[in-house]
N, C-alpha and C positions, 0 to 999 in steps of 0.2 A: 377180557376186561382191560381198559387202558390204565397205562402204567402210572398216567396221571393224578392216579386216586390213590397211589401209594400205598405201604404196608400202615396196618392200622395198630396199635400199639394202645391195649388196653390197660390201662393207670396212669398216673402222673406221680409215681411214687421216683427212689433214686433208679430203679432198674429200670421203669419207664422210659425216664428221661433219659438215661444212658445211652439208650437201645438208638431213641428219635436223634438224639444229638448225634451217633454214629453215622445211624444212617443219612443224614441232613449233609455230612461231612464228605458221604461216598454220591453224593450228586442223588440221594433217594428220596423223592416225596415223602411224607409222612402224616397223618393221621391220627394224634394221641386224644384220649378219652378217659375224661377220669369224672369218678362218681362225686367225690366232694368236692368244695365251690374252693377249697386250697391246694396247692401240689405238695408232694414231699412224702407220704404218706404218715408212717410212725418217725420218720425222720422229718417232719416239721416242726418249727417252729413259731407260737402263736402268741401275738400283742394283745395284751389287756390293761388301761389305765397305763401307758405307756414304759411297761415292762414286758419282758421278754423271757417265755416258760419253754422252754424244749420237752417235746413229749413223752419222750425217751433220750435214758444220755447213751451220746454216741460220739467216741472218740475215733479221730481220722489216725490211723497208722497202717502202712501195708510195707511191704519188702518188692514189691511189683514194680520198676519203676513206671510203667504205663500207666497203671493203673494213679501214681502220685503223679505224673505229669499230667493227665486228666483233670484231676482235681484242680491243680496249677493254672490249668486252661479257663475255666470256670471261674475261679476267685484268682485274681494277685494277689502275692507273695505278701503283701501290708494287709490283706485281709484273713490271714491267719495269724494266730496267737500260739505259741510252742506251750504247754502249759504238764509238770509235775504229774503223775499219776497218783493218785491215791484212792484203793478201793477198802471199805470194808464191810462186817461182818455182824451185825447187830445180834446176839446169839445170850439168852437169860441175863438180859444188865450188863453186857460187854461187849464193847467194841472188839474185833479180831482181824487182824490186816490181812488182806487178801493180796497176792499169792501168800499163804500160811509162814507165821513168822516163829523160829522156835523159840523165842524169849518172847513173845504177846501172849503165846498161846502156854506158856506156862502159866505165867502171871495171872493170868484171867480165869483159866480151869483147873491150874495146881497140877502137882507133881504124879498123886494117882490118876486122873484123867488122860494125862497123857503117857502114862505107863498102858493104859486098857486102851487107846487108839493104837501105841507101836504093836502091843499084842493082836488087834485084830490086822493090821498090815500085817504083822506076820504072817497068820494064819490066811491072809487071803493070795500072800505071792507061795505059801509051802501048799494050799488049797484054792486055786485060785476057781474063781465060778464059773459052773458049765455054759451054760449062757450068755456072751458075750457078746452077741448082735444086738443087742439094747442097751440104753444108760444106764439102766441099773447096772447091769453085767459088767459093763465098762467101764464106769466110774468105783463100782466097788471092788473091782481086780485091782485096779492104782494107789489106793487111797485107804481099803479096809472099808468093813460094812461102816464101824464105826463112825467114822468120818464124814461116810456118804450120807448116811442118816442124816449126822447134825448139820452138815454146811451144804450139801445137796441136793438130796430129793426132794422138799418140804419145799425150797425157795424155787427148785426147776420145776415142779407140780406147779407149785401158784401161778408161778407166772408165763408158764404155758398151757396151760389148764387144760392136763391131761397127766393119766402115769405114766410115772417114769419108766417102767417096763415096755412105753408105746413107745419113746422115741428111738431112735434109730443109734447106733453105737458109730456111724458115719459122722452123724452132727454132732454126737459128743467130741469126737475126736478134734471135729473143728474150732468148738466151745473151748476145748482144755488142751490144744495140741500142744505136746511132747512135755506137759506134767504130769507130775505123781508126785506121793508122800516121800520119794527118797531126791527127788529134782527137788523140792520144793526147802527140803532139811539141807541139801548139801549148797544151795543157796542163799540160805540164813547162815547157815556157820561160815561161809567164804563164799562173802558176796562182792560183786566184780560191778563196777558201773557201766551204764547206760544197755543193760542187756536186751537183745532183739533176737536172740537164742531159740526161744522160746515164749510165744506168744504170749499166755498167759504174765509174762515177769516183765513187760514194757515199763523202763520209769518215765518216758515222756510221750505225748502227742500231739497231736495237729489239734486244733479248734478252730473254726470260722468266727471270727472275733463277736458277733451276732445270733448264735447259732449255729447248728446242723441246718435249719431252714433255710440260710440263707444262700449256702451253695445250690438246694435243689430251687428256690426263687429264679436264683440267676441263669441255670440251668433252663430254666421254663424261658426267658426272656431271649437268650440265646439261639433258642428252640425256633422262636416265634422269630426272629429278626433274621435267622438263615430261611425264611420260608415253608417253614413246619405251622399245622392246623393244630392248635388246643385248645381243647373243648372242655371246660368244667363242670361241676354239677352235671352230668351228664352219665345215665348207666347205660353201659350193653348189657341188653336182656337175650339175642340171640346173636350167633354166628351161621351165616346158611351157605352151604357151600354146595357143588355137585358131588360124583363122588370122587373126583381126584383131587378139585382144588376149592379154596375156602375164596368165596368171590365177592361177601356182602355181610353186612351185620343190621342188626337192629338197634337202635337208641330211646334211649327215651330222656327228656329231661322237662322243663317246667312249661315249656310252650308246646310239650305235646310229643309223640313219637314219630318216629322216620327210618327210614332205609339208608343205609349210609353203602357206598360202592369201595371193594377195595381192591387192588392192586389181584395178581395171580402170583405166586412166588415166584421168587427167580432167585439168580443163583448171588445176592447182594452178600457184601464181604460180611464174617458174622460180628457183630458189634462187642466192643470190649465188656467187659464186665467192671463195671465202676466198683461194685461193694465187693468184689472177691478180695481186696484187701482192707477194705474198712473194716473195722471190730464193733458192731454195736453191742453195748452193754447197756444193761437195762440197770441203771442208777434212781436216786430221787432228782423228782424234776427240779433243773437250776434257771434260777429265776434272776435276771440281770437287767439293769437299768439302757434299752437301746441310746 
């Protein structure tokens, strides 16, 4: 197959584009195909009545420096905004600061409440759960069932909609790397500024002064103007390949289906990974005047 047709790179989500911009970068044809008529995925950003709804919040902070030079690459340094961190914890008529705060979380649940969370942290670092390849297992070794219960399962169920006994104690680790109920306590009572320790305790981050959309926008533009093919509205319904190599895909979109030709692998440098330092969190949607 000529090399001309390039590696085909299916989405126009952030990993998409990372992937096309790398390879665009190492002198690689490219091919990107995305099913919606917008790029970005769940990291878009979308205009209505000329306001600006991100579909998910996602704050830019990594420790990677490639990874923030990337980014850098994509947007100038005027098109980011440094902005305060603040999560919290909507939990029976009370707000509860996230990373857990120990004077919020009195005040709002009172003195026995938080007597029966230290107790079941006890009881889960003197017994800790046999199963610990899944989030449950994981999150309630660090935290107590307690804890996991009310600030964990409920809100990781919804909004990945599936149990928490399914997901993998891998991704937790990622979700919550290097807290627990005693990281989380001995940070409230001697707390240190601008912490990057510890993932979860960030007090500031990156913002694309317009959105999260607006880096993977620029990203697509970039794409197109180094010589990269993107295609929207556009689904792969098949991959057909021989048996050693993957040589052609199928398309389909509004004017009809077709056979699209691609590239044979080779041995192309492997593309950075843009979001292994992002943190997407799933916030309510922020709605801003573009």
């Amino acid at each position: 197959m000529s090399e001309q047709h390039g590696t085909v790179v299916i989405g126009a989500g952030p990993a998409g584009l990372t992937a096309a911009y790398e390879l665009l970068l190492h002198g690689r044809p490219v091919q990107v195909f995305e099913a919606d008529e917008v790029v970005g995925g769940i990291s878009r950003t979308v205009e209505r009545d000329g306001w600006r709804f991100d579909i998910g919040g996602h704050r830019f902070f990594t420790k990677v420096p490639r990874v923030e030079a990337f980014w850098h690459e994509i947007l100038p340094d005027e098109d980011f905004l440094t902005r305060p961190r603040m999560s919290r914890i909507f939990y029976r008529g009370a707000l509860f600061n996230y990373p857990l705060s120990a004077t919020n979380a009195l005040r709002n649940r009172g003195l026995p409440e938080a007597v029966r969370c230290l107790g079941s942290y006890a009881r889960a670092r003197l017994r800790p759960p046999r199963d610990q390849s899944h989030f449950e297992g994981w999150v309630s070794a660090r935290f107590g069932w307690r804890l996991y219960s009310i600030f964990f399962k409920t809100y990781t169920e919804k909004v990945w909609g599936m149990p928490a006994d399914r997901l993998q104690a891998d991704w937790a680790a990622q979700r919550i790397k290097n807290l627990s109920l005693a990281t989380a306590i001995r940070n409230a009572l001697l707390p240190r500024r601008r912490r990057t320790d510890v993932t979860s305790l960030i007090e500031e981050f990156q913002y694309p002064k317009y959105g999260p959309g607006m880096m993977w926008e620029r990203c697509a533009e970039q794409v197109r103007q180094r010589g990269g093919q993107l295609s929207t509205g556009t689904w792969v319904t098949a991959v057909h390949r021989d048996p050693r190599l993957r040589r052609a895909i199928s398309v389909t979109r509004s004017s009809g289906a077709r056979r699209s030709p691609a590239a044979a692998p080779t041995s192309a440098p492997r593309p950075a990974a843009a979001l292994r330092g992002c943190r997407p969190r799933r916030a309510g949607s922020a709605a801003r005047r573009a």
